[in-house]
LOPADREN-568672 format. One record per residue: residue number from 1; y, x negated, z of N, C-alpha, C in turn. Coordinates in steps of 0.001 Angstrom, whole numbers, plus 500000, padded with zeros to 6 digits. Each point is the difference from the previous one (the first is absolute). Layout:
BEGIN
  num      nY      nX      nZ     caY     caX     caZ      cY      cX      cZ
  NUM       Y       X       Z       Y       X       Z       Y       X       Z
...
END
This chain:
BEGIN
  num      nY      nX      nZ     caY     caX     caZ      cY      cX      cZ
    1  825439  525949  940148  500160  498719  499316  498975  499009  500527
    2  499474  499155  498924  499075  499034  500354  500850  498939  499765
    3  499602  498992  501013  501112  498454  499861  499005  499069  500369
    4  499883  498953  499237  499452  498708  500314  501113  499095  500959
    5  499592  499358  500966  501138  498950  500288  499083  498743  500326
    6  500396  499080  498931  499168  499056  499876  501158  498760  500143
    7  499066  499029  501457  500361  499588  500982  500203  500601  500968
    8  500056  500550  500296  499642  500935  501250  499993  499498  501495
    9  501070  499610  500345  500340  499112  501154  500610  500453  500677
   10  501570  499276  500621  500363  500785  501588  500703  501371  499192
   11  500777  499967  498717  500959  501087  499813  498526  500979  499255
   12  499262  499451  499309  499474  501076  499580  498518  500671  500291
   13  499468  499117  501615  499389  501195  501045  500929  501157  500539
   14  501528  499873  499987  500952  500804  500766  500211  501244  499052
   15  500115  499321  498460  500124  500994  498914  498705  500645  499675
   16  498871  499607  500008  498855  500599  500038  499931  501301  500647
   17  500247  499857  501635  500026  500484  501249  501070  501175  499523
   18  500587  499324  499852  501617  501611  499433  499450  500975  498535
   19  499777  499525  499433  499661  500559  499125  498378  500969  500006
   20  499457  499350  501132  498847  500699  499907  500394  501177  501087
   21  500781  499976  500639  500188  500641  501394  500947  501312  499246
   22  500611  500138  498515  500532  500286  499072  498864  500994  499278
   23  499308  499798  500190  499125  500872  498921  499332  499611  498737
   24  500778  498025  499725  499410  499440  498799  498763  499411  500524
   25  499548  499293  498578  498980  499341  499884  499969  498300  500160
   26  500372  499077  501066  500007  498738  499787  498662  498992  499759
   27  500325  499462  499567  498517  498456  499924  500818  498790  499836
   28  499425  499472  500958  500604  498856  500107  498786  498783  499331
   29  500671  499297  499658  499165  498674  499458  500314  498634  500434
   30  499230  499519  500460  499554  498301  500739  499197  499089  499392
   31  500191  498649  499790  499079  499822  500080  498685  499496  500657
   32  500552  499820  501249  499217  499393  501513  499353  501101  500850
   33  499113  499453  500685  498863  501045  500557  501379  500512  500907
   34  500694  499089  500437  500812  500312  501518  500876  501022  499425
   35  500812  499833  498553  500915  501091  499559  499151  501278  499843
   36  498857  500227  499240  499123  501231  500141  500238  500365  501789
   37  499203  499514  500745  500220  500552  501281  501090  500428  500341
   38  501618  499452  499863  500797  500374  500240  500396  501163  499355
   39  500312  500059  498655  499763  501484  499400  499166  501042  500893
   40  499020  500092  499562  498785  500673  500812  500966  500163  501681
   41  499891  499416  500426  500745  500299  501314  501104  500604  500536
   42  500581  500305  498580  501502  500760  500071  499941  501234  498787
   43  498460  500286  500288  499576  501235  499735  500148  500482  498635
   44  499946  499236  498852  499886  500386  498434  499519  499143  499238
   45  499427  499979  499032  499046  499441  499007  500362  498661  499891
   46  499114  499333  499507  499446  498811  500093  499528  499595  498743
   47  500440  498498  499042  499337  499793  498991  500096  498439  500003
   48  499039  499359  499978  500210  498849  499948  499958  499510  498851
   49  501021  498860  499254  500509  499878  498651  500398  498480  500084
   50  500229  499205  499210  501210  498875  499348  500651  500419  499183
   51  501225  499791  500187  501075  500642  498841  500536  498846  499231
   52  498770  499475  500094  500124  498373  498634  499090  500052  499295
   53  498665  500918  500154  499112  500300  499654  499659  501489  499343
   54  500312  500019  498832  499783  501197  499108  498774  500546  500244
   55  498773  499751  499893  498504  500599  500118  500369  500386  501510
   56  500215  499549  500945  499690  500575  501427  501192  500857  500258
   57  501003  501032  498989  500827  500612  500059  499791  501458  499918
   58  498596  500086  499013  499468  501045  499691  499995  501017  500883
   59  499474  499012  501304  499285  500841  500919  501337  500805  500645
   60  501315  499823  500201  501113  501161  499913  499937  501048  499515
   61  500002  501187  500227  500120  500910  499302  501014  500599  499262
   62  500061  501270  499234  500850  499976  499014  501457  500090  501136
   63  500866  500183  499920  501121  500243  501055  501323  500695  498973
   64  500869  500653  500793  501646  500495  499380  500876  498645  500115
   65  500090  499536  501054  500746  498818  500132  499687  498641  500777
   66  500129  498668  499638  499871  498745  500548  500846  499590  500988
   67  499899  499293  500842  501119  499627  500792  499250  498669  500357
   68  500881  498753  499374  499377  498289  499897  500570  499853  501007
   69  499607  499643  501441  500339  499561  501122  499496  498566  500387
   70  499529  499514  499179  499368  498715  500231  500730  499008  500866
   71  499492  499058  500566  500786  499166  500663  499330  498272  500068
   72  500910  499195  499572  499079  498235  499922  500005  499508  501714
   73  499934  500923  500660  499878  499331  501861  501069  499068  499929
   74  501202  500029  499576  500934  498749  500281  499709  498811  499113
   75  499171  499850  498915  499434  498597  499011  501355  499855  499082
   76  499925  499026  499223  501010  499541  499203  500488  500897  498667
   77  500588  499230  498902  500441  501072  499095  498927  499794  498917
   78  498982  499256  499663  498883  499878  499674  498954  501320  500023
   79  499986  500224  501631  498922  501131  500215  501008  501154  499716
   80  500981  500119  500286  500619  501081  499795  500146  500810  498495
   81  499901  498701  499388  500134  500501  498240  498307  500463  499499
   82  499213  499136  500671  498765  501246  499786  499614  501090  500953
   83  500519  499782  501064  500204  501636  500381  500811  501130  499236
   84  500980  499298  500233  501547  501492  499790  499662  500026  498177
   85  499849  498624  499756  500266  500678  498144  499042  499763  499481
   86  498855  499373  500162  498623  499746  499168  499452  501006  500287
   87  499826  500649  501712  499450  501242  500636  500503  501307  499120
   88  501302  500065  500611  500310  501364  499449  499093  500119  497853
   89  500671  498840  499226  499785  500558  499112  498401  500295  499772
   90  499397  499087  500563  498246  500418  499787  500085  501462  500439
   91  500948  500587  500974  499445  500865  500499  500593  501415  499168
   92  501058  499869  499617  500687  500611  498653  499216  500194  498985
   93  499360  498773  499441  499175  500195  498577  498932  500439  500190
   94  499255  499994  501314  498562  500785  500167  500594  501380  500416
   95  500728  500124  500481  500343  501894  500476  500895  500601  498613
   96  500461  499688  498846  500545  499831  498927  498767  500710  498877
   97  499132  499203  500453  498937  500247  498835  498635  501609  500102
   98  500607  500300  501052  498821  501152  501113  500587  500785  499229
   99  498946  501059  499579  500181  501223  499317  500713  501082  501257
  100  500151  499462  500886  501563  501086  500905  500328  498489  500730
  101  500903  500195  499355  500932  498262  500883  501100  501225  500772
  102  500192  498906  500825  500897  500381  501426  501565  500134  498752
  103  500848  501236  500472  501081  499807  499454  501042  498894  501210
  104  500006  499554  501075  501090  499184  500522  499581  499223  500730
  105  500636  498708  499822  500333  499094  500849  500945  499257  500815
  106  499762  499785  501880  500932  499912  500418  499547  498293  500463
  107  500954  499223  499750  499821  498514  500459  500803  499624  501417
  108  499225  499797  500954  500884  499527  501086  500459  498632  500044
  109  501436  499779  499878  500578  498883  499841  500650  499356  501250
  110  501367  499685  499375  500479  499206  501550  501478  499568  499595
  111  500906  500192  501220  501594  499553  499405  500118  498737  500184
  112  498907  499245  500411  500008  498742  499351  500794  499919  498941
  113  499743  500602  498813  500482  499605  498354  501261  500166  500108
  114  500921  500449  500934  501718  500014  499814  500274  497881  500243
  115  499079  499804  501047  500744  498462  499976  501215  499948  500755
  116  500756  498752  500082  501197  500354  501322  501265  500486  499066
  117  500531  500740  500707  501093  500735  499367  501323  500202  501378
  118  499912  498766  500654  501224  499730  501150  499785  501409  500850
  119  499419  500135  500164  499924  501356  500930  500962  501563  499486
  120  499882  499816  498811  500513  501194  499178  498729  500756  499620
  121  500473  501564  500137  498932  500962  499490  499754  500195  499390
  122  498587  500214  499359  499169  500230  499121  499842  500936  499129
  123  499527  500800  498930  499480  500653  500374  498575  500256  498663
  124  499588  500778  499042  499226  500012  498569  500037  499360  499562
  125  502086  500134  499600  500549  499471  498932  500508  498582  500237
  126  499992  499869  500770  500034  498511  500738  499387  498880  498964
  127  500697  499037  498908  499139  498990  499761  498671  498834  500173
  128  499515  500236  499953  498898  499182  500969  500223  498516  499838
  129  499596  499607  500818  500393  498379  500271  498674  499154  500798
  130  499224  500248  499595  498484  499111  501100  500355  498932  500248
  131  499850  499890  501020  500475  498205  500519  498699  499234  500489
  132  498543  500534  499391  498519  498922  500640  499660  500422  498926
  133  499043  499218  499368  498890  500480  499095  498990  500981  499955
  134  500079  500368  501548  498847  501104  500016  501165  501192  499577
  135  501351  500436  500318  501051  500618  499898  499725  500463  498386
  136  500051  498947  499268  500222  499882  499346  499090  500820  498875
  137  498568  499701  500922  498509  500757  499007  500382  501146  500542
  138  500581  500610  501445  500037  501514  499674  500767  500804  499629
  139  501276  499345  499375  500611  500584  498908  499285  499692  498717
  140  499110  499274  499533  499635  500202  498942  498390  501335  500320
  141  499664  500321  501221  498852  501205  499833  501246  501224  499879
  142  500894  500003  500393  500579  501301  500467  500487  499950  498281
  143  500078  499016  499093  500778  500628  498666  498348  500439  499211
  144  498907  499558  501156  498458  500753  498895  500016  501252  500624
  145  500062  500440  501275  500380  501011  500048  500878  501013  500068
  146  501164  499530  499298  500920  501164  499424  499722  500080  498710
  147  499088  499424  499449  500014  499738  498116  498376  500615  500294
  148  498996  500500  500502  498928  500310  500359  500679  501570  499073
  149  500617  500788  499918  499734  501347  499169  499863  499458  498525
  150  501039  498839  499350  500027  500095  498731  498604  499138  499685
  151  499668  499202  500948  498674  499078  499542  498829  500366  500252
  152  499528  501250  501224  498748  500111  500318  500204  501468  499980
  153  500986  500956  500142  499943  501471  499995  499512  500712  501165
  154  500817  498792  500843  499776  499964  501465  501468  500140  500768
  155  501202  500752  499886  501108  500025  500791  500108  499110  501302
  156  500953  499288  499752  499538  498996  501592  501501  500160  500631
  157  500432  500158  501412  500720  499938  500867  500001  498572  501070
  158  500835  499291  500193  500170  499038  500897  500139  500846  501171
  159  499289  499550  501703  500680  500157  501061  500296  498599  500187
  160  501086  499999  500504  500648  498668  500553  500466  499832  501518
  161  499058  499579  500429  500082  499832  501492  500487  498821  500580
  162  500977  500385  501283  500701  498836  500460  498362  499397  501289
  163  500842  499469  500912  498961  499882  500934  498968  501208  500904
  164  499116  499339  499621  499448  501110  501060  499768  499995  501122
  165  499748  500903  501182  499760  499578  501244  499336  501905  500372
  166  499058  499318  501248  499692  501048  500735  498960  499748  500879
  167  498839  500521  500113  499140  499525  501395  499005  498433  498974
  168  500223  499397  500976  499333  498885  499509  500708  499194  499538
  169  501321  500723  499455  500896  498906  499007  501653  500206  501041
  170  499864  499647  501394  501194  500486  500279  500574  498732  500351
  171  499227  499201  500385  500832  498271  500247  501095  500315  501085
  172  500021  500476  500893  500980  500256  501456  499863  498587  500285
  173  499154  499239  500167  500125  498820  500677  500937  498753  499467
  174  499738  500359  498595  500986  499383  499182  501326  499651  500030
  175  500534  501114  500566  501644  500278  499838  500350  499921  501616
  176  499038  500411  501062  499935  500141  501031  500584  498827  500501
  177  498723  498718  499811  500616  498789  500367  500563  498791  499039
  178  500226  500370  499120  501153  499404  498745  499544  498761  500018
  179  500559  498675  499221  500978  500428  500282  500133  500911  498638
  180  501169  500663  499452  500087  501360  498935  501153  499139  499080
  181  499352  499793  499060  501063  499295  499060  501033  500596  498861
  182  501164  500456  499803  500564  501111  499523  499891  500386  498367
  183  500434  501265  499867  499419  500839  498416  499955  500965  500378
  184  499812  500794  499042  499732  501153  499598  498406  500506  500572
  185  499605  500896  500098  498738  501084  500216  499905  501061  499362
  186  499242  500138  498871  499733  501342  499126  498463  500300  500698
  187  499786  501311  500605  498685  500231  500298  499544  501346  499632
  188  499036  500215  499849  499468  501747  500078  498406  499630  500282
  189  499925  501255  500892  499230  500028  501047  498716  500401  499045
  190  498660  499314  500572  498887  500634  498771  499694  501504  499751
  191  500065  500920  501109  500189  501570  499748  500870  500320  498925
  192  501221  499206  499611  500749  500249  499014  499741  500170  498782
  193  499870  498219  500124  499587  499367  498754  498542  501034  499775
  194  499381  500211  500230  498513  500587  499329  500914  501965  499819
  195  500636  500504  500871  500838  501241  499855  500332  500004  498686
  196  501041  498762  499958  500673  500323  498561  499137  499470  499051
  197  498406  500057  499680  499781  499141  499010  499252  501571  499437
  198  499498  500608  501363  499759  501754  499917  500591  500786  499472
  199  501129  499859  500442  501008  501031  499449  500534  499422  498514
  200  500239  499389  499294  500471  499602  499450  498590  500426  498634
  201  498598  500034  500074  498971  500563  499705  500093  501509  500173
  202  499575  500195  500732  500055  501515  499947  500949  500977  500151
  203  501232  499390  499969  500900  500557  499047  500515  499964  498747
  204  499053  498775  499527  500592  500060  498241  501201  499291  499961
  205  500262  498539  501029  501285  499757  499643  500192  498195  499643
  206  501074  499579  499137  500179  499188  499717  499137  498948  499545
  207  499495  500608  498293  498600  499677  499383  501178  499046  498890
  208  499377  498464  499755  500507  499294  499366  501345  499434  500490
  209  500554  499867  501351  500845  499442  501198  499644  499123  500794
  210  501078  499544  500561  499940  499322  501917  500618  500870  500544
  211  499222  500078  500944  500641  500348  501083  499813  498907  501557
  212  500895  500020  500417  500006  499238  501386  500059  501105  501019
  213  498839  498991  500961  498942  501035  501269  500881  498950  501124
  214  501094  500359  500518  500628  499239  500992  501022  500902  501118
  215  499775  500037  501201  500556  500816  500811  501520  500042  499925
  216  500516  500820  501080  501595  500245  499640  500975  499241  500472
  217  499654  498342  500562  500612  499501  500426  499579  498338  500341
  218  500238  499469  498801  500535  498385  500271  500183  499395  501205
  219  499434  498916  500272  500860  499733  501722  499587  498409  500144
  220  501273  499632  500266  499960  498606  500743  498648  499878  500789
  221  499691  498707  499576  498648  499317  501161  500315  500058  501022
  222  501469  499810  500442  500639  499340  500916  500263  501661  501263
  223  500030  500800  499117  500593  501063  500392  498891  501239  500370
  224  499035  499449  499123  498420  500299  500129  499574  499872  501608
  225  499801  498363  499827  499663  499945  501103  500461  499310  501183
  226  501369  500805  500490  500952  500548  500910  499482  501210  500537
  227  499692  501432  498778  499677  501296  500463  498077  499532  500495
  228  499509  499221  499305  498557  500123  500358  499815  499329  501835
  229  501147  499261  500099  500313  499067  501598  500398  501046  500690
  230  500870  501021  499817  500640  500934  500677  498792  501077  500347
  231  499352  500208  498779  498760  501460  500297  499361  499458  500979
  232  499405  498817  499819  498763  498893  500673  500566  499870  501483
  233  501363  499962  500412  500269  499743  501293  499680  498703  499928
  234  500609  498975  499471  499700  498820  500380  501249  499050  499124
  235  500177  498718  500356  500936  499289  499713  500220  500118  498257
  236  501234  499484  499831  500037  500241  498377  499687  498434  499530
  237  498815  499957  498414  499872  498725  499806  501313  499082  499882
  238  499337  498220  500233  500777  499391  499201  500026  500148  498093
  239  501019  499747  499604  500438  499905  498412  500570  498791  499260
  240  499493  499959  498910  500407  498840  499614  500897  500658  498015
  241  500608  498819  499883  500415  500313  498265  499062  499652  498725
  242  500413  500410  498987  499141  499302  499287  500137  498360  499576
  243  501025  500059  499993  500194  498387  500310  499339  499125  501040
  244  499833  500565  501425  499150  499088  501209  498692  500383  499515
  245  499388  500954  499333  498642  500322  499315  499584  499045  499347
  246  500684  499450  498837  499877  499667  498978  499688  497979  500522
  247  501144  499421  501031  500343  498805  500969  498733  499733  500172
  248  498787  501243  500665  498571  500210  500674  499505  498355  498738
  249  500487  500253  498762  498963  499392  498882  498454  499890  500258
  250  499461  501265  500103  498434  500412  499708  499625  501270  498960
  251  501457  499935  499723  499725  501591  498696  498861  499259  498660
  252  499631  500515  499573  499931  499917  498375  500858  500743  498897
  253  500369  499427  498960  500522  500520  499526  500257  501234  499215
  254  498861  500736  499999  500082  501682  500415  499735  500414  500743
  255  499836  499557  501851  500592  500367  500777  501770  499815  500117
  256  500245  498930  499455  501593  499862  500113  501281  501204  499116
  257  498430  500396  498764  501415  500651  498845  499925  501594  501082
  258  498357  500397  500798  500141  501204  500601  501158  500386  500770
  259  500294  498510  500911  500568  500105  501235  501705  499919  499264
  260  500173  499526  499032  501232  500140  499329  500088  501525  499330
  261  498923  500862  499360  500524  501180  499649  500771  500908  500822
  262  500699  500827  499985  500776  501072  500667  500344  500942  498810
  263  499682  501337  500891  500392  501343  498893  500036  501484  501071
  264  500208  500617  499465  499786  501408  500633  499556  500784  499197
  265  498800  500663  500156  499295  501145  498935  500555  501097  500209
  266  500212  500853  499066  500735  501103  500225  498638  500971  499638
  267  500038  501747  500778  499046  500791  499545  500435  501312  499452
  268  500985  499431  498849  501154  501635  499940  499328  500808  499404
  269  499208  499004  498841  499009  500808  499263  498667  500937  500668
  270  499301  499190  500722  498698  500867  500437  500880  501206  500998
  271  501142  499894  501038  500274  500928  499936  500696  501241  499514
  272  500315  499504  498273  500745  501343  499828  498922  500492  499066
  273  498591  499225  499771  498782  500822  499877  499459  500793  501072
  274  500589  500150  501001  499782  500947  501027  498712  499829  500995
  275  499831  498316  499757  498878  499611  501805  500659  499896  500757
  276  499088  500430  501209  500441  500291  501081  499522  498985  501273
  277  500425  499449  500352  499684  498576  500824  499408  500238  501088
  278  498570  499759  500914  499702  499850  500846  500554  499159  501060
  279  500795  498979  499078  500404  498862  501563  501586  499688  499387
  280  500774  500617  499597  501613  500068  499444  500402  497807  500162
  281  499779  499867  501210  500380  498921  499956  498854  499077  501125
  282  500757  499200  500016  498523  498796  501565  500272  500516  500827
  283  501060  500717  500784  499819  500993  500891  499032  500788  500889
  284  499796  500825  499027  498871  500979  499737  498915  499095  499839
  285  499875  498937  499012  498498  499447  499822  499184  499163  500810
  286  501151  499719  501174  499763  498635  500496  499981  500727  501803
  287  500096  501280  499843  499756  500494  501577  498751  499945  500283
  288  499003  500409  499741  498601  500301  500485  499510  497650  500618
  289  500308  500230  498614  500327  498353  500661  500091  499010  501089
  290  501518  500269  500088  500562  499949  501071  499817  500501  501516
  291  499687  501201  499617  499378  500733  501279  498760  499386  500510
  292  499166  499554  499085  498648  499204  500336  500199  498933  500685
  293  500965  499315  499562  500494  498812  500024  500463  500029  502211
  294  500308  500962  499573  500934  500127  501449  498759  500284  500834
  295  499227  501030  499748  498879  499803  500959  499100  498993  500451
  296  499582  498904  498795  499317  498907  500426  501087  499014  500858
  297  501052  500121  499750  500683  498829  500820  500602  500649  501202
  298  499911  501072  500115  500422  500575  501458  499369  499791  501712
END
C-alpha cells in the first residue's frame, strides 16, 4: 500500500515510521523546509506541498490512500476552517480528478466535537455538541469527510482522537507541581493514535465511519496525578476545583467553555475491530517517562 499523509507531523512521522517498518509505502507531505527534514529523518519520503494549493499538489504521487493529518499549531477557528475544510476539500478535488485517485480517506480528528457531556461516556453515537468555534469547524470537516465517497469517490473514515501524549508531549511537570484542577482525562499515546490509523488502513476497516482512537481508561486529573506523584517519588500536587479555576478570572472564554467540558471517551469500537494497544492505559504510557523523570531528579 501506498499512503500519502499530508501534514505529516508528531502522529504522522510515527505513522509513516509504522507503516514503512510494515512493508508499505509512506510520503509524507510538508510544507516547510523543517517538516521535509523531519520526514526525511524518520526515514521515508518526502514531498513538499500546500494543501491550499492545487498546482503544488501534483507533485504527490499517485497513492491507495490519504490520511489529512494537518494541524493549525493551536490558531483560531478561522485557520482551522482553511486547514481542516478548505484543505481537505482542495485536496479531495485534485486527488478526485487523477486518472488513479486514491480509493480512501482517513481524517484525523479530535473528541473535542462531543463538547461537555457532565462526565458521561461517549462514544460514535454520541451526539455531538461543540462548545468553541473551532469545535465546531471540525465537526463540520469530519461531515466532508464521511460524505468524501458519495462526493469525490474517495471513501473517507474519521479517526477521532482524544488527547495525545508521548515523548515530547508528556507534560510530567504539569501535573507534578499542580496546582491540577479537576475533570476528566481522555488520552492515547501517539504510538497508538498513528497504530490505529494503520490498522484501520490496512485492514480494510471502517470506510465511511468514526471511529474513536482513545485508550482503555478515563481518569480523573486528580487521580492522574496522584499515580504520576506516587511513580515520581515525590509529594502529591496541590488541587484546585473548577470553580477556584474559574475565581483565577484570567480564562477567556474558550478557555472557560474547555475547562467546563467533562466526558469520558469510550474505545468499544476500535477494540472490537480488533487493535491491539501498545500503551492499554497511562500506565504503560507514562513509565519510560517517569523513569526518566526519576533519574534526573535522583
Amino acid at each position: 500500500m501506498r499512503v500519502a499523509i499530508l501534514g505529516c507531523g508528531y502522529v504522522g512521522l510515527e505513522l509513516g515510521r509504522q507503516l514503512t517498518e510494515a512493508g508499505h509505502e509512506a510520503i509524507g507531505v510538508r510544507r516547510s523546509d523543517d517538516g521535509i527534514a523531519a520526514i526525511e529523518g524518520s526515514g521515508f519520503t518526502a514531498v513538499q506541498a500546500d494543501l491550499l494549493d492545487a498546482d503544488s499538489l501534483a507533485a504527490i504521487p499517485d497513492v491507495d490512500a490519504l490520511v489529512y493529518a494537518a494541524s493549525t499549531g493551536g490558531r483560531g477557528a478561522d485557520a482551522a476552517r482553511r486547514i481542516y475544510v478548505d484543505g481537505m476539500r482542495t485536496v479531495l478535488s485534485h486527488f478526485s480528478e487523477r486518472e488513479d485517485p486514491p480509493e480512501r480517506l482517513v481524517y484525523t480528528s479530535s473528541t473535542g466535537v462531543h463538547g461537555d457531556h457532565d462526565g458521561d461516556l461517549v462514544d460514535e453515537e454520541t451526539p455531538l455538541s461543540p462548545t468553541t468555534p473551532k469545535t465546531e469547524v471540525l465537526v463540520e470537516a469530519e461531515e466532508l469527510a464521511l460524505g468524501a465517497g458519495e462526493e469525490f469517490g474517495i471513501d473517507g473514515t474519521v479517526a477521532r482522537f482524544s488527547g495525545l501524549y508521548g515523548p515530547d508531549r508528556y507534560r510530567l511537570e504539569r501535573y507534578l507541581e499542580g496546582p491540577v484542577t479537576e475533570g476528566y482525562l481522555n488520552m492515547v499515546h501517539g504510538e497508538d493514535a498513528a497504530g490505529a490509523v494503520a490498522y484501520l488502513l490496512t485492514e480494510d476497516l471502517a470506510r465511511g465511519e468514526v471511529v474513536q482512537v482513545t485508550d482503555d481508561e478515563p481518569v480523573s486529573k486528580w487521580t492522574f496525578a496522584d499515580w504520576l506523584a506516587e511513580q515520581a517519588a515525590v509529594d502529591e500536587p496541590p488541587k484546585q476545583t473548577i470553580e477556584e479555576r474559574l475565581a483565577q478570572g484570567d480564562l477567556s472564554d474558550a478557555g472557560e467553555r474547555r475547562l467546563r467540558t467533562s466526558k469520558r471517551c469510550s474505545n468499544e469500537k476500535l477494540r472490537a475491530l480488533g487493535y491491539e494497544f501498545r500503551y492499554p492505559t497511562f500506565r504503560e504510557g507514562y513509565r519510560h517517562a517517569v523513569d526518566l523523570y526519576r533519574q534526573r531528579h535522583a
